[in-house]
PDB file with one MODEL, atoms N, CA, C and O in Angstrom:
MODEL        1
ATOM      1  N   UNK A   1       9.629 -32.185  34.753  1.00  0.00           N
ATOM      2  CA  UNK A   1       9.684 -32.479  33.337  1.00  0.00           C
ATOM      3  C   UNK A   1       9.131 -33.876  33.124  1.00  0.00           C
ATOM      4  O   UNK A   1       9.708 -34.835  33.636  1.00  0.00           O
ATOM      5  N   UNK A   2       7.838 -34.060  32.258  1.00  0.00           N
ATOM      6  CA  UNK A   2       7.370 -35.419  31.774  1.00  0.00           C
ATOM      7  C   UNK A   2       9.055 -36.254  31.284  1.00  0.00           C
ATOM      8  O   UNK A   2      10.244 -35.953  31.387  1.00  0.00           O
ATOM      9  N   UNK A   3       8.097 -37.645  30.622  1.00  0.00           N
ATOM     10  CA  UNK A   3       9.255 -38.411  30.266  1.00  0.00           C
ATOM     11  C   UNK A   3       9.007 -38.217  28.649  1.00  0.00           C
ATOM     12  O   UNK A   3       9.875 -38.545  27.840  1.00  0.00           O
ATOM     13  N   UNK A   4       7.895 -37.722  28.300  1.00  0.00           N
ATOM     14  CA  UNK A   4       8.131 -37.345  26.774  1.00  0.00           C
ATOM     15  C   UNK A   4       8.534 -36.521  26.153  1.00  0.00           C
ATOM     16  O   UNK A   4       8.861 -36.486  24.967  1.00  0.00           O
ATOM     17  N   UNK A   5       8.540 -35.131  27.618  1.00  0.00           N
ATOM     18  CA  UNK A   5       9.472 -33.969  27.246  1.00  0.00           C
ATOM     19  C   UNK A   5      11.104 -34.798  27.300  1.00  0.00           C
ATOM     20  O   UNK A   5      11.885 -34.410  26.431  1.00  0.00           O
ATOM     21  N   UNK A   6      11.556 -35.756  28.145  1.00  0.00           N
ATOM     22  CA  UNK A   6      13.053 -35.977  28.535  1.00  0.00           C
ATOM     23  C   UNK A   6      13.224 -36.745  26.537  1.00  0.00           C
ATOM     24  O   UNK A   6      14.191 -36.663  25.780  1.00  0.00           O
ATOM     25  N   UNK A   7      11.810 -37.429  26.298  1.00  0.00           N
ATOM     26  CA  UNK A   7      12.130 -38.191  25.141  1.00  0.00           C
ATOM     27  C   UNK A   7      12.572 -37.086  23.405  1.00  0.00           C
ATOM     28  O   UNK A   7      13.360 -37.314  22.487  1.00  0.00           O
ATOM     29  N   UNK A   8      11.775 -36.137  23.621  1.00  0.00           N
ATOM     30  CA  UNK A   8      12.397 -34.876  22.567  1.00  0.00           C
ATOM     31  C   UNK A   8      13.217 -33.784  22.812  1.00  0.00           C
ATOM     32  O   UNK A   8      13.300 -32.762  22.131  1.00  0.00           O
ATOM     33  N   UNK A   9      13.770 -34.040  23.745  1.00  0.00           N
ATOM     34  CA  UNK A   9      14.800 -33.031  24.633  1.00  0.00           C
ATOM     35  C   UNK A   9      14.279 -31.842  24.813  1.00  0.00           C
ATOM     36  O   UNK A   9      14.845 -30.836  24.385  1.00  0.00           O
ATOM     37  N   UNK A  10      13.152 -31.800  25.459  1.00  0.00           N
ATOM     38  CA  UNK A  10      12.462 -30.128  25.863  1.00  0.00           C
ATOM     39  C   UNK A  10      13.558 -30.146  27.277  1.00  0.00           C
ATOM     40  O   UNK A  10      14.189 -30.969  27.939  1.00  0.00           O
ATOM     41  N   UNK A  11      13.308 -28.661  27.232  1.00  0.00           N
ATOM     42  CA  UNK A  11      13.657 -28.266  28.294  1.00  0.00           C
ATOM     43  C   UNK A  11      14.503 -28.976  29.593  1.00  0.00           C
ATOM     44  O   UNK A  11      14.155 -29.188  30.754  1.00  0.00           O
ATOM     45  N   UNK A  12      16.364 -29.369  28.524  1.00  0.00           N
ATOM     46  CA  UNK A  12      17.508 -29.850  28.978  1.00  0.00           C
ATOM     47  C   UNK A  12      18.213 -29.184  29.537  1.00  0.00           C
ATOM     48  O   UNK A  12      19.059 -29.792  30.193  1.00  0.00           O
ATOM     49  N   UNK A  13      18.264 -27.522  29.596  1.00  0.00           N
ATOM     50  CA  UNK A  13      19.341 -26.791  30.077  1.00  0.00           C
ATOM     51  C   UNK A  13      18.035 -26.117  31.265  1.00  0.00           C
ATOM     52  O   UNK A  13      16.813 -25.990  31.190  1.00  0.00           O
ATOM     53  N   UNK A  14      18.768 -25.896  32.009  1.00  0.00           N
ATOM     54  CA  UNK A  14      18.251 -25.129  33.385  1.00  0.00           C
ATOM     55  C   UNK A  14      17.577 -23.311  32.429  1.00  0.00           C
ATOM     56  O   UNK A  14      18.118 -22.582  31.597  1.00  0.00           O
ATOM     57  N   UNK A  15      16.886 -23.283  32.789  1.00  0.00           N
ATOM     58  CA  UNK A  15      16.262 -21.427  32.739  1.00  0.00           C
ATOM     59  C   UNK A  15      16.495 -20.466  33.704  1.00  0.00           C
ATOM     60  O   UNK A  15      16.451 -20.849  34.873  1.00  0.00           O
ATOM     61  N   UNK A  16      16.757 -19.189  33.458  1.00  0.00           N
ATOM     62  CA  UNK A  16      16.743 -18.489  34.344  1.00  0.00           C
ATOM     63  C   UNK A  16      15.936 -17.390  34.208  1.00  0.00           C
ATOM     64  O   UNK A  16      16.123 -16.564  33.315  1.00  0.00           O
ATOM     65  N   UNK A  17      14.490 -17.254  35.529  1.00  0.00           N
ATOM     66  CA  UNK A  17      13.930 -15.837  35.072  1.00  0.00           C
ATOM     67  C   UNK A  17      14.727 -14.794  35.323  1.00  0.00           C
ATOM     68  O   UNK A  17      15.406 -14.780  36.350  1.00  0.00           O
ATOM     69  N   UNK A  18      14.760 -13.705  34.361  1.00  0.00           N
ATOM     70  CA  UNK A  18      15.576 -12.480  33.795  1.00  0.00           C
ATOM     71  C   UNK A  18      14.355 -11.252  33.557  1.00  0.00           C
ATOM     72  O   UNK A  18      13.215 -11.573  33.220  1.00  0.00           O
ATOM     73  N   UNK A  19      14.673 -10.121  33.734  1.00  0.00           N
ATOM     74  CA  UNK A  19      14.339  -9.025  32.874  1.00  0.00           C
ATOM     75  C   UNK A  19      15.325  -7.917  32.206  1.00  0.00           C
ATOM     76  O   UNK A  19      15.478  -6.771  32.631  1.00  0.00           O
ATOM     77  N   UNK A  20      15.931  -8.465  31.129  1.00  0.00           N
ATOM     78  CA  UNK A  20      16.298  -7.646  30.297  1.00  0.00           C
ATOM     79  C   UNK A  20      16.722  -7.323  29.404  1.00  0.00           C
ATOM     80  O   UNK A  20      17.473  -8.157  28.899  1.00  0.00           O
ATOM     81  N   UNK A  21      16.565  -6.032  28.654  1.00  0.00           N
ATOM     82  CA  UNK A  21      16.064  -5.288  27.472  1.00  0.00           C
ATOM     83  C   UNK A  21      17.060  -6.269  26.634  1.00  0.00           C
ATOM     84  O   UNK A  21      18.060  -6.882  27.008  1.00  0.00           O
ATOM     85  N   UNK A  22      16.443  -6.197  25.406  1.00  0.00           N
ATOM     86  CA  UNK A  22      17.489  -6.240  24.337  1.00  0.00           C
ATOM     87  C   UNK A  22      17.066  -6.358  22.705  1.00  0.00           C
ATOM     88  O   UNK A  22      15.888  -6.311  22.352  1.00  0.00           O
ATOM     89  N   UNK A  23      17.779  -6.460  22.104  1.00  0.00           N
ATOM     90  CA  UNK A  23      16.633  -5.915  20.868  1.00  0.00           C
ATOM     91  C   UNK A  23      16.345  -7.882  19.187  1.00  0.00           C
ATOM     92  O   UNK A  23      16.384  -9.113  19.183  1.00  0.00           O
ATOM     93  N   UNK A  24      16.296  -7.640  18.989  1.00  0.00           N
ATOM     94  CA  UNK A  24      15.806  -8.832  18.241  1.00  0.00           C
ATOM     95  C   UNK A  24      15.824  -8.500  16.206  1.00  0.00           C
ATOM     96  O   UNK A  24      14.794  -8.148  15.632  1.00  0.00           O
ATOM     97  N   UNK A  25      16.697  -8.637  15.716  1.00  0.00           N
ATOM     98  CA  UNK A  25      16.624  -8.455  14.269  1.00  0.00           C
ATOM     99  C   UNK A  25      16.272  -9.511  13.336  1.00  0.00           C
ATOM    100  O   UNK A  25      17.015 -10.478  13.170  1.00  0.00           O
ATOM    101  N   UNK A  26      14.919  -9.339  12.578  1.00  0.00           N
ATOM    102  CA  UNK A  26      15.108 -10.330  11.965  1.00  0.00           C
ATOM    103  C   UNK A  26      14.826  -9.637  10.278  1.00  0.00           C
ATOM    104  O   UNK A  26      15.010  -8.428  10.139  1.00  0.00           O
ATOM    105  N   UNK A  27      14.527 -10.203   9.464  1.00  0.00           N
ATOM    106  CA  UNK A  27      14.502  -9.963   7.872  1.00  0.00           C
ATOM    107  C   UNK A  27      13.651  -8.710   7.792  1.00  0.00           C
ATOM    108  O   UNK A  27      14.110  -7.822   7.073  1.00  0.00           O
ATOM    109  N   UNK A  28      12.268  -8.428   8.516  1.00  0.00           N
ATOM    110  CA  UNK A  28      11.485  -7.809   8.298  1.00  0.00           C
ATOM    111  C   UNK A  28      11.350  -6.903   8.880  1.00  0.00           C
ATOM    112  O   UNK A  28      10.681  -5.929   8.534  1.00  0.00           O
ATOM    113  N   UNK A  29      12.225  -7.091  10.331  1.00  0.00           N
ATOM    114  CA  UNK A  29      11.983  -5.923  11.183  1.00  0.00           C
ATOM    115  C   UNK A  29      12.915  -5.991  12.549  1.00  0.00           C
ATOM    116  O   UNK A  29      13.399  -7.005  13.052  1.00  0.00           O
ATOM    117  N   UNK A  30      13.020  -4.716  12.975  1.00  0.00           N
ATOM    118  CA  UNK A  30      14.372  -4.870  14.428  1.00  0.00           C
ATOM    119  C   UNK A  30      12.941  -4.265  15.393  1.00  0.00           C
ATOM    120  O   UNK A  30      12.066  -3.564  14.885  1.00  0.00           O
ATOM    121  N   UNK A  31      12.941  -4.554  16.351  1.00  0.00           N
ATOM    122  CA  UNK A  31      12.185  -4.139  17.365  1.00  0.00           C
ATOM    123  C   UNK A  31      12.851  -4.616  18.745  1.00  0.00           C
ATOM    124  O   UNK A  31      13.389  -5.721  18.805  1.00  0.00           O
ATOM    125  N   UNK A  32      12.793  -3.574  20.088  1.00  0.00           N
ATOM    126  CA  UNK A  32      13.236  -3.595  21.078  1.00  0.00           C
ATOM    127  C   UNK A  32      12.689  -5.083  22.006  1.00  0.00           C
ATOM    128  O   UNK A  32      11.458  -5.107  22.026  1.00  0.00           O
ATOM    129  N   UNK A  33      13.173  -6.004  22.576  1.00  0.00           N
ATOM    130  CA  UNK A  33      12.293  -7.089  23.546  1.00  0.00           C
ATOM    131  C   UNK A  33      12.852  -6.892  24.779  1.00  0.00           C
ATOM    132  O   UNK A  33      13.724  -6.102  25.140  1.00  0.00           O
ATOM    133  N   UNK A  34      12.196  -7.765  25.405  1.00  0.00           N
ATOM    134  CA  UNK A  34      12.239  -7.887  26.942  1.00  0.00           C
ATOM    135  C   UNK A  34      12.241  -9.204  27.408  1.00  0.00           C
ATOM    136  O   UNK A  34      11.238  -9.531  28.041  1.00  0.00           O
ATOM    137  N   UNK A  35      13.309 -10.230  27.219  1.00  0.00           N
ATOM    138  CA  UNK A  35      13.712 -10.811  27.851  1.00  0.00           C
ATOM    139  C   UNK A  35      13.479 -11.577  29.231  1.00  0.00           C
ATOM    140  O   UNK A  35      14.253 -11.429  30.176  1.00  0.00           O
ATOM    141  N   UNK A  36      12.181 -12.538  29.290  1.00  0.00           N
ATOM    142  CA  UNK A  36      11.999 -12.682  30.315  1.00  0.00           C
ATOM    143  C   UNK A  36      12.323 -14.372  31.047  1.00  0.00           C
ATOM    144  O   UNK A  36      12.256 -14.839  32.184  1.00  0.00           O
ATOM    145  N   UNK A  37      12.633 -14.820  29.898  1.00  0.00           N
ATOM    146  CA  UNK A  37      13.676 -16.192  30.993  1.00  0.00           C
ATOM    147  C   UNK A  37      15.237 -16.404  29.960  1.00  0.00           C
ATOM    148  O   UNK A  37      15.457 -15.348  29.367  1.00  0.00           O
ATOM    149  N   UNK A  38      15.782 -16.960  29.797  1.00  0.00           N
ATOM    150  CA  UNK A  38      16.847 -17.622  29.489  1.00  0.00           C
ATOM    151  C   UNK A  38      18.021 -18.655  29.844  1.00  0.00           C
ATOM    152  O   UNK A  38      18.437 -18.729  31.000  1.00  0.00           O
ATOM    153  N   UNK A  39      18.462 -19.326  28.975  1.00  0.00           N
ATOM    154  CA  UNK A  39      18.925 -20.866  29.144  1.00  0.00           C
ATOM    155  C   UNK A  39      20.251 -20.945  28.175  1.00  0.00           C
ATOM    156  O   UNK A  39      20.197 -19.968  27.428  1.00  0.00           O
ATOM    157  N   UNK A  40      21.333 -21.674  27.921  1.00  0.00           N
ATOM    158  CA  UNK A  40      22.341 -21.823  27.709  1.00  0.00           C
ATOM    159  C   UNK A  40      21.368 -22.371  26.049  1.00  0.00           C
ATOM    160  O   UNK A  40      21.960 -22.195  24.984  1.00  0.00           O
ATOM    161  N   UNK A  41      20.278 -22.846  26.033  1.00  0.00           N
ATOM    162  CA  UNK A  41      19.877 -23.501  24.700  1.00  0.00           C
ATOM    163  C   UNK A  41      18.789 -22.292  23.649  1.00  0.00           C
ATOM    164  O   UNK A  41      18.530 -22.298  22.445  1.00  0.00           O
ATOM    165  N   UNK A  42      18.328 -21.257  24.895  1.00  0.00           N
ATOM    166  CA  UNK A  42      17.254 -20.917  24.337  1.00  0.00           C
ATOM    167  C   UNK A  42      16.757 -19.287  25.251  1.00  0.00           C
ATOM    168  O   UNK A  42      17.588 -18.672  25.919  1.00  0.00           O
ATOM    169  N   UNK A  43      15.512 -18.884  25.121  1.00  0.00           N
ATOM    170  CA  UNK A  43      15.005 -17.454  25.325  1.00  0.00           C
ATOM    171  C   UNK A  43      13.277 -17.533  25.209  1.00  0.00           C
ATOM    172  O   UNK A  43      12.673 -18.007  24.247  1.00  0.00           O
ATOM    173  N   UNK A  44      12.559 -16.856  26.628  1.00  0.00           N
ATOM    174  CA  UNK A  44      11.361 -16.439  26.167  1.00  0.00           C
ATOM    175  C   UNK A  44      11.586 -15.011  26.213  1.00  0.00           C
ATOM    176  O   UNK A  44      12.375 -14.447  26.972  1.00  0.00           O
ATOM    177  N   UNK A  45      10.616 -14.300  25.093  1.00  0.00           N
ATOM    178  CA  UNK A  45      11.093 -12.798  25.158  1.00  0.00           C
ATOM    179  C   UNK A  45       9.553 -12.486  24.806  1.00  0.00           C
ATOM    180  O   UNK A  45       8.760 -13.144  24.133  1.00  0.00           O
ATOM    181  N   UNK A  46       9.412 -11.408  25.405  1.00  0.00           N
ATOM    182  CA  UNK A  46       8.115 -10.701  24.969  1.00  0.00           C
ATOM    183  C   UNK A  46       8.318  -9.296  23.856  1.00  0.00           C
ATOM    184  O   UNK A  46       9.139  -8.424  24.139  1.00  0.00           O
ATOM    185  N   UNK A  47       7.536  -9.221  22.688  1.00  0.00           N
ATOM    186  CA  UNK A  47       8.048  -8.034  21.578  1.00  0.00           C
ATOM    187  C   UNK A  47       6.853  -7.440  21.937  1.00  0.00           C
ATOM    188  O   UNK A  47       5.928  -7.816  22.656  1.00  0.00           O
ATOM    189  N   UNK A  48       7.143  -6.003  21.014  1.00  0.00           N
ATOM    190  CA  UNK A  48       6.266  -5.285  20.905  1.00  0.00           C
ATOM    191  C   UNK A  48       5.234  -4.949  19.819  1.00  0.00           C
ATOM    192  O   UNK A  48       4.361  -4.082  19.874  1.00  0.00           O
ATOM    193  N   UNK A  49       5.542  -5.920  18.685  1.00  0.00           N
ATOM    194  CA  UNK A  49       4.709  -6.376  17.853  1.00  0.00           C
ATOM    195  C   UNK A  49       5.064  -7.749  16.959  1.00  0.00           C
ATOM    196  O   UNK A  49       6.238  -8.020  16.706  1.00  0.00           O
ATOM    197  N   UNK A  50       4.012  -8.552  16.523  1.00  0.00           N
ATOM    198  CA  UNK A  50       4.079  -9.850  16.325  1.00  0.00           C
ATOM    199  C   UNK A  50       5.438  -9.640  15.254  1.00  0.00           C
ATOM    200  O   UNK A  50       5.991  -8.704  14.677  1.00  0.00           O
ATOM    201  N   UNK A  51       5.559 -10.792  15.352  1.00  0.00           N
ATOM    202  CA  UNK A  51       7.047 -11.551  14.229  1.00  0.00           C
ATOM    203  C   UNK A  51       6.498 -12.574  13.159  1.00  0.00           C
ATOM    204  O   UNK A  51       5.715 -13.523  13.194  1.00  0.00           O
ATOM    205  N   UNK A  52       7.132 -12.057  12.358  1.00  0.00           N
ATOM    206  CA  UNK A  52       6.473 -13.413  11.189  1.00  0.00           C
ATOM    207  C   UNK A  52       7.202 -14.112  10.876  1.00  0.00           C
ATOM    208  O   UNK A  52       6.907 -15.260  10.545  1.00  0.00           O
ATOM    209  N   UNK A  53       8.440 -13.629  10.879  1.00  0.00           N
ATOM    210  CA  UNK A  53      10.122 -14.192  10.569  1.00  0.00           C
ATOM    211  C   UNK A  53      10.346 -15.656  11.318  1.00  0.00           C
ATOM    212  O   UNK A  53       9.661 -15.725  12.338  1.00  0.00           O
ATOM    213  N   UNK A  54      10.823 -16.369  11.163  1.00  0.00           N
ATOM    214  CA  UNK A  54      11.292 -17.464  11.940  1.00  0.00           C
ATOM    215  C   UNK A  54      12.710 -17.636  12.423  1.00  0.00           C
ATOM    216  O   UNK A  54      12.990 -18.440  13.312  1.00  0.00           O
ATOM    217  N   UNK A  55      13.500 -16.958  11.894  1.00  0.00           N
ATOM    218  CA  UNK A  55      14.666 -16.377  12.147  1.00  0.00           C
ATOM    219  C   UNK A  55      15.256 -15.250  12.861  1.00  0.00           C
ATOM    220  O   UNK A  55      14.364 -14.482  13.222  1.00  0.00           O
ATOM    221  N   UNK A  56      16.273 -14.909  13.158  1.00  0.00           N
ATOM    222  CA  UNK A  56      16.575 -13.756  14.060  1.00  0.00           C
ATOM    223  C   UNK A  56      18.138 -13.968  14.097  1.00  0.00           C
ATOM    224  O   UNK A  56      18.921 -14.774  13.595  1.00  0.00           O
ATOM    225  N   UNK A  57      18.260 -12.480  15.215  1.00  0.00           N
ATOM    226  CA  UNK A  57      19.483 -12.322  15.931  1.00  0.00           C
ATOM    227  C   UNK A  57      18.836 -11.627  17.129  1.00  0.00           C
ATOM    228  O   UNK A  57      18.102 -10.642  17.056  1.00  0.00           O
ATOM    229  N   UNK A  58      19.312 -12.458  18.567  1.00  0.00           N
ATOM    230  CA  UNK A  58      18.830 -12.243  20.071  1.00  0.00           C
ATOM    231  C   UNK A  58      19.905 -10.893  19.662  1.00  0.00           C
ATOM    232  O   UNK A  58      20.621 -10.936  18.661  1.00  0.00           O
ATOM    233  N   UNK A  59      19.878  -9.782  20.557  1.00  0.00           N
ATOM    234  CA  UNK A  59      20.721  -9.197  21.322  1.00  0.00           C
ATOM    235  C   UNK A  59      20.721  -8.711  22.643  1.00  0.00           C
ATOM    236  O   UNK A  59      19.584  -8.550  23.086  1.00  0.00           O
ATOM    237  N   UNK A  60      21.579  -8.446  23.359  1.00  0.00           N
ATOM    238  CA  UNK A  60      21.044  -8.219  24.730  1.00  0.00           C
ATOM    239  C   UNK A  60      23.149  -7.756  25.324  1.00  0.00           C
ATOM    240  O   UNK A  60      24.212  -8.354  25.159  1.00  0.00           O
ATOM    241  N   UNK A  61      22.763  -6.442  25.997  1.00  0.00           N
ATOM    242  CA  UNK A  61      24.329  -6.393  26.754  1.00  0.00           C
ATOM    243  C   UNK A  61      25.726  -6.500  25.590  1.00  0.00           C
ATOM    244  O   UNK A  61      26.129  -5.667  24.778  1.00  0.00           O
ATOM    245  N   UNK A  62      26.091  -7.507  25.826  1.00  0.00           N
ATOM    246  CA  UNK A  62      27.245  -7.855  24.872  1.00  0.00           C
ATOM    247  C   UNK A  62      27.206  -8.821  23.920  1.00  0.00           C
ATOM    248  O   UNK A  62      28.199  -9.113  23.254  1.00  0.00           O
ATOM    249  N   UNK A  63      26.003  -9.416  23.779  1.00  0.00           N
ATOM    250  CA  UNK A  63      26.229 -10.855  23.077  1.00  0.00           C
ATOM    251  C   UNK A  63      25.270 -10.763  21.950  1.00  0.00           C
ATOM    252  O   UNK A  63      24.509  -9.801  21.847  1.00  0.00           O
ATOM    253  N   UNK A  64      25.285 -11.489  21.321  1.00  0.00           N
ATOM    254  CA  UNK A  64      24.346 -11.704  19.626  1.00  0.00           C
ATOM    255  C   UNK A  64      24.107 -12.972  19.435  1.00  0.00           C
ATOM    256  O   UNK A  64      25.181 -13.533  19.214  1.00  0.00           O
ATOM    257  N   UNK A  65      23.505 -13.473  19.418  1.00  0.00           N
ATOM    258  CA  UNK A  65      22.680 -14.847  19.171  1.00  0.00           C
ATOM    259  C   UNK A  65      21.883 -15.356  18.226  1.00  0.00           C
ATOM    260  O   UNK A  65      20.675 -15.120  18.267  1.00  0.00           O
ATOM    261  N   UNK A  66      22.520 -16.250  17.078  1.00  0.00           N
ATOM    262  CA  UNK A  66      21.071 -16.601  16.003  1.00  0.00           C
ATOM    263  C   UNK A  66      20.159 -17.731  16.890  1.00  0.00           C
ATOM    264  O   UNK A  66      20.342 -18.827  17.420  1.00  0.00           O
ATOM    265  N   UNK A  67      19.195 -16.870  16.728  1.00  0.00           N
ATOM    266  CA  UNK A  67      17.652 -18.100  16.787  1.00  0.00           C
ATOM    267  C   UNK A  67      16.936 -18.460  15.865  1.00  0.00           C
ATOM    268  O   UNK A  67      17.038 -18.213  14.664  1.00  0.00           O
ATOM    269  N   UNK A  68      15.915 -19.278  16.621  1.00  0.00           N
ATOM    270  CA  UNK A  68      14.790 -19.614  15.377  1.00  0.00           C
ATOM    271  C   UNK A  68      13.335 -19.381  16.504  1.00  0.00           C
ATOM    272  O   UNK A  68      13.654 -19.472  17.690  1.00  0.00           O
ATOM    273  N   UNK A  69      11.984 -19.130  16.272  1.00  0.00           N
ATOM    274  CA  UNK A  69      11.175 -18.957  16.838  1.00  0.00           C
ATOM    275  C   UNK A  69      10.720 -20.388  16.827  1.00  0.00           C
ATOM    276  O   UNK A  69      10.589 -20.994  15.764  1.00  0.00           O
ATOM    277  N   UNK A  70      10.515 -20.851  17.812  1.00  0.00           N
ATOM    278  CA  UNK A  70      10.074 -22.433  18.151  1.00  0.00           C
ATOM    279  C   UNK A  70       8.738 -22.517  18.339  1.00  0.00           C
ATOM    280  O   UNK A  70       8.114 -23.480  17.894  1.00  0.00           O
ATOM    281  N   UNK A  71       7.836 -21.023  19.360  1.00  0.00           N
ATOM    282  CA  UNK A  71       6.622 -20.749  19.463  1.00  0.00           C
ATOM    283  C   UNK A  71       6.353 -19.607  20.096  1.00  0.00           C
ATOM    284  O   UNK A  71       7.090 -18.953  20.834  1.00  0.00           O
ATOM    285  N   UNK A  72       4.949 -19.350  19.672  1.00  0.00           N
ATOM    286  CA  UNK A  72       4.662 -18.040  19.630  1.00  0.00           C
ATOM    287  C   UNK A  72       3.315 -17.910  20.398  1.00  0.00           C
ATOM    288  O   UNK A  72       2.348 -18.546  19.980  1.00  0.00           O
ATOM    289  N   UNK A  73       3.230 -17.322  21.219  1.00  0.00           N
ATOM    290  CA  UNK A  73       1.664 -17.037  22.246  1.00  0.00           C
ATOM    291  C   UNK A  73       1.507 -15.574  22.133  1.00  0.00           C
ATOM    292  O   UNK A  73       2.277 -14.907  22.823  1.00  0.00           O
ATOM    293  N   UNK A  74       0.602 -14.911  21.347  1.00  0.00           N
ATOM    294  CA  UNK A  74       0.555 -13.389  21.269  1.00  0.00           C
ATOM    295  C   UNK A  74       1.922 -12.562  20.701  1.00  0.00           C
ATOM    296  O   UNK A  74       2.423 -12.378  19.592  1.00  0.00           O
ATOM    297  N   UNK A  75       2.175 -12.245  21.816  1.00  0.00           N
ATOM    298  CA  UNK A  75       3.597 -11.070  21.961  1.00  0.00           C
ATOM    299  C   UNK A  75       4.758 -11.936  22.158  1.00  0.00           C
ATOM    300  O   UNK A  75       5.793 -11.729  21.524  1.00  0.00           O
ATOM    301  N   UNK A  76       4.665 -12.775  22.896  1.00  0.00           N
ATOM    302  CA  UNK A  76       5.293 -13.796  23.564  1.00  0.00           C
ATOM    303  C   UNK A  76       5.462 -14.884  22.936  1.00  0.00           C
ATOM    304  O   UNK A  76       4.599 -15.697  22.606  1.00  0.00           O
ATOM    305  N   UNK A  77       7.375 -14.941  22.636  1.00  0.00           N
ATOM    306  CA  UNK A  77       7.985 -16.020  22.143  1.00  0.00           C
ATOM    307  C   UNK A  77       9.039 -16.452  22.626  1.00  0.00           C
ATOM    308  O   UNK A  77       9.921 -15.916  23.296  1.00  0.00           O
ATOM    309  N   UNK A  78       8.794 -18.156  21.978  1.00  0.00           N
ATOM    310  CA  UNK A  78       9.783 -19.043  22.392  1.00  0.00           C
ATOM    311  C   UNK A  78      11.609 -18.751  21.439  1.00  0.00           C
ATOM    312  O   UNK A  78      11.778 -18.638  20.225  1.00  0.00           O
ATOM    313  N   UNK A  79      11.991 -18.736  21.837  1.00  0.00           N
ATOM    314  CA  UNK A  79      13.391 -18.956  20.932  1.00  0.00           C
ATOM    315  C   UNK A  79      14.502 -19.947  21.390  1.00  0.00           C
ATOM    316  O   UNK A  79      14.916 -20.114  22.537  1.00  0.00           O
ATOM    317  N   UNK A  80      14.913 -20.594  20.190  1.00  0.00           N
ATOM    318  CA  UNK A  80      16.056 -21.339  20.370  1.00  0.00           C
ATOM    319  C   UNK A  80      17.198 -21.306  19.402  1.00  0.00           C
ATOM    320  O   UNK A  80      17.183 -21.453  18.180  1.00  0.00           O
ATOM    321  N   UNK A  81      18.060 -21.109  20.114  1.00  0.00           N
ATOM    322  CA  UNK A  81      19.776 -20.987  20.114  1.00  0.00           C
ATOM    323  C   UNK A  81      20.211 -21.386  18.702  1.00  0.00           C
ATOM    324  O   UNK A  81      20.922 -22.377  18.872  1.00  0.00           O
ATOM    325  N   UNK A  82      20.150 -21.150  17.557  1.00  0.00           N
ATOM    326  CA  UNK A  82      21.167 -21.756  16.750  1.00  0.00           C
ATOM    327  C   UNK A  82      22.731 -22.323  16.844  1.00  0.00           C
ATOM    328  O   UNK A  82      23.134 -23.285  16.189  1.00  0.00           O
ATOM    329  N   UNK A  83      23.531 -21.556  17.772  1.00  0.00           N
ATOM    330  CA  UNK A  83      24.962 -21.996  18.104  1.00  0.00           C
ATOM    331  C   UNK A  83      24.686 -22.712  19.008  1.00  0.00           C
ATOM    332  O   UNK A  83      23.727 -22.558  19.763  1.00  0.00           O
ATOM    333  N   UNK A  84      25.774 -23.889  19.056  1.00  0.00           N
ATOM    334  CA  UNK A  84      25.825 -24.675  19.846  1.00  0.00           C
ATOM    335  C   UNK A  84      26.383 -23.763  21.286  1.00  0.00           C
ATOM    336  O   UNK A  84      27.002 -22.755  20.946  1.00  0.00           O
ATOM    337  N   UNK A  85      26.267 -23.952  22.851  1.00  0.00           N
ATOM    338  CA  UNK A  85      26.461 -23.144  23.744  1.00  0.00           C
ATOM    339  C   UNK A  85      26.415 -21.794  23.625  1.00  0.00           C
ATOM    340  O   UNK A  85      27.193 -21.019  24.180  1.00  0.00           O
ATOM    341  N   UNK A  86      25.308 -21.433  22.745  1.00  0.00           N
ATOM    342  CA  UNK A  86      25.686 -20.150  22.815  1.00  0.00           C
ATOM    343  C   UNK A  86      26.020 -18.818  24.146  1.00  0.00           C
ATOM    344  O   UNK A  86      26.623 -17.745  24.155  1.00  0.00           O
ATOM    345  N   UNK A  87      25.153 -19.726  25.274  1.00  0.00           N
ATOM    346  CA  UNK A  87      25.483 -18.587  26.089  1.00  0.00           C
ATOM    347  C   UNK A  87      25.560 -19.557  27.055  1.00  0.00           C
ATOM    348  O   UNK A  87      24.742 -20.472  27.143  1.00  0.00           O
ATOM    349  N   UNK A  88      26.894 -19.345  28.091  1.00  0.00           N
ATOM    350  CA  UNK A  88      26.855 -20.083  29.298  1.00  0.00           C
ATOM    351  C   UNK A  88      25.762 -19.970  30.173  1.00  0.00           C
ATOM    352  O   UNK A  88      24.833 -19.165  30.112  1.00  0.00           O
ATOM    353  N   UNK A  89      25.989 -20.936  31.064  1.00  0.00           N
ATOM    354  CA  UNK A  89      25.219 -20.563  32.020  1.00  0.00           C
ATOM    355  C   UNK A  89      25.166 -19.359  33.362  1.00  0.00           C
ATOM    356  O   UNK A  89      24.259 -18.913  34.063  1.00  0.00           O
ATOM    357  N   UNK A  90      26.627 -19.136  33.276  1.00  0.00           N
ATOM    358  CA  UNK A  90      28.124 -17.828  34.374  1.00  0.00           C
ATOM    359  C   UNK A  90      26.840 -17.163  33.043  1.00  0.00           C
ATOM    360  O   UNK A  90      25.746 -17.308  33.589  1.00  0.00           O
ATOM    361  N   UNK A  91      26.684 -16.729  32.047  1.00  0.00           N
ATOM    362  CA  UNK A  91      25.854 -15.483  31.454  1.00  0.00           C
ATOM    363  C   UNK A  91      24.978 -14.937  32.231  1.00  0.00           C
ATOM    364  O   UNK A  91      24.956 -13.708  32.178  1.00  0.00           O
ATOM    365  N   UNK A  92      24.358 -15.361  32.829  1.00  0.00           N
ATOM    366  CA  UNK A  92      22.710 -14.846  33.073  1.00  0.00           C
ATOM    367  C   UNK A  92      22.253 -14.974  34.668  1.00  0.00           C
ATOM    368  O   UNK A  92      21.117 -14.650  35.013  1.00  0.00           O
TER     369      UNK A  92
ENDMDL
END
């Protein structure tokens, strides 16, 4: 991690690569994702069609999560945690 990532707090909580399913609701549309890292702060997930929403609810297993889309590469997005801890780290 640079010192300008440590200076805007990127990437403070540890990640874990993951694969799995879970689905993503936001204003415009629910579509199934795939889950491919996660962090006590945040989520990269890959959809199956773009998002325009900036908002959401993660789901996955047992848990529900508000996000916000932080960034977006194709299919592939960033998300971060609206609740504070939302998911331990014993989660994932």
């Amino acid at each position: 991690m640079s010192d300008i990532d440590n200076l805007i707090g990127r990437r403070q909580a540890r990640r874990r690569s993951v694969e799995i399913m879970g689905t993503l609701l936001t204003p415009s549309r629910t579509q199934p994702v795939l889950i491919k890292d996660v962090s006590a702060t945040g989520a990269k997930i890959l959809v199956r069609r773009p998002v325009r929403d900036k908002t959401g609810l993660l789901a996955w297993e047992d848990r529900k999560v508000w996000c916000e889309v932080v960034w977006v590469d194709g299919l592939m997005l960033g998300l971060h945690f609206l609740e504070a801890q939302a998911v331990e780290e014993d989660d994932f």
